[in-house]
N, C-alpha and C positions, 0 to 999 in steps of 0.2 A: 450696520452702519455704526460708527464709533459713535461714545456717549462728548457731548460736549463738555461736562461738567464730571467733577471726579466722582465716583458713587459713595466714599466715606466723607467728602464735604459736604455733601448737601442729603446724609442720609436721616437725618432728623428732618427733613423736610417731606419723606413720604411716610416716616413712618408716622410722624403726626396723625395721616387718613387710615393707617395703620392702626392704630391705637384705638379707635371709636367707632372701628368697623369696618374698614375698606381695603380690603387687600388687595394688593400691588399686582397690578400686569405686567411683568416684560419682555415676553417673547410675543412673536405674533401669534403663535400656535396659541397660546394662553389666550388672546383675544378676540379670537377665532372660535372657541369653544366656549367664552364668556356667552358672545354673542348667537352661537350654532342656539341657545335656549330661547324661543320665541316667546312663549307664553307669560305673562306676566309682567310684571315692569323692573327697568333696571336701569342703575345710575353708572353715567361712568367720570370720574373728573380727571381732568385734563390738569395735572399739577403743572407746576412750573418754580421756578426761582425767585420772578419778580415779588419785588414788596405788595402787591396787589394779591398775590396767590398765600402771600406770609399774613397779612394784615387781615384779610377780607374775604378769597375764596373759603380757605382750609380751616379755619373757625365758623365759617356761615356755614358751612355742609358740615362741620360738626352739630352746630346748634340746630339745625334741619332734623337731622337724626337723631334729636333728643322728642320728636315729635312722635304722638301716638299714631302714626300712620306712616310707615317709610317704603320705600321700595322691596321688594322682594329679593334683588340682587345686586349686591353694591361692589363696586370695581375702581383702579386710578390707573391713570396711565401718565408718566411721565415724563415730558416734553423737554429735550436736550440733554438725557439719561437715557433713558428707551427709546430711541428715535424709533427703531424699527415696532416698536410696540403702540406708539404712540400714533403713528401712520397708519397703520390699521384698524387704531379708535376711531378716526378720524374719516377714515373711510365710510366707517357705518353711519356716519356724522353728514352725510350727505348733501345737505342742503344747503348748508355753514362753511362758510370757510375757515379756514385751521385759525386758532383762537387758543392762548396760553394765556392764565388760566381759562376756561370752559366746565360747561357740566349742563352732562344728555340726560336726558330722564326718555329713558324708553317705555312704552307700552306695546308688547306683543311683535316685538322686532320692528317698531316705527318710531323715530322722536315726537316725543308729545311736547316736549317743551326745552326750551334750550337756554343757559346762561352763557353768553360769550362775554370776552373779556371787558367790551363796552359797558354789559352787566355789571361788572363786578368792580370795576375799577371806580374810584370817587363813591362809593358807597363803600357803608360801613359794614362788618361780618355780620350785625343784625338783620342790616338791609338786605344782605343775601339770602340770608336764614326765611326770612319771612317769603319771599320769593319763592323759595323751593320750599317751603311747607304749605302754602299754596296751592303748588303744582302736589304738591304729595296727596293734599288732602280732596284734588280732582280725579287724579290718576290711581292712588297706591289703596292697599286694602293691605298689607302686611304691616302685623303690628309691632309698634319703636316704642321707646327708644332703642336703637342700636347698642348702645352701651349704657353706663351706670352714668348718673349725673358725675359724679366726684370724676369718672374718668377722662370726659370731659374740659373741666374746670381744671385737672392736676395738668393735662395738656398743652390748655389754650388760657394767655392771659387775658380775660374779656373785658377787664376794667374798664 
């Protein structure tokens, strides 16, 4: 399925999840064998464009990952870029309906907890951060930070 959005204008917007630890899905095959690993916990966010995913998701799931407890397997998918990749996050997203930005926290091949976009929108990147460190510190046993603080902060303006 064509990408809505061109992939060099909005390619700082995934590698932002890039950058702190979350490498990029875009086939389905790719999210397919993300997901074929049951054991353990694993994150997937649902990027997107909107100023909610720029302000709020992709700085909260960075400062999440600066937490001594993070998932095991961290993952992004897409939304209006990978559509096809992105529909098969989504699928394993089952219970939810499709939600730009979003972000699954798996346990053992099941959502344990879910940010949808109601989540994340009107709250601040802290807001979300604390929310999923929460969940991390119910769910996760693999130890964070993700990446170095300065990497972080050279990323994302958290002023």
């Amino acid at each position: 399925m064509p990408a809505i959005y061109d992939r060099k204008a909005v390619e700082f917007m995934w590698k932002e999840l890039n950058a702190v630890g979350v490498p990029s899905l875009t086939r389905t095959s790719e999210v397919d064998k993300f997901m074929k690993e049951k054991k353990g916990t694993a994150l997937i966010v649902v990027n997107s464009v909107c100023g909610c995913a720029a302000r709020n998701a992709r700085p909260g799931v960075a400062l999440a990952l600066q937490n001594s407890k993070i998932p095991d397997r961290l993952a992004t998918v897409f939304a209006g870029l990978d559509k096809d990749a992105a529909r098969a996050a989504r699928a394993y997203i089952k219970d939810y309906r499709p939600s730009s930005p979003s972000v699954a926290l798996f346990k053992d091949g099941e959502v344990t907890f879910m940010l949808e976009r109601k989540d994340i929108e009107g709250f601040t990147a802290w807001d979300v951060s604390k929310k999923l460190i929460k969940a991390f510190n119910e769910h996760c046993t693999a130890k964070g930070p993700s990446v170095a603080k300065s990497v972080v902060e050279k990323t994302f303006d958290l002023k």
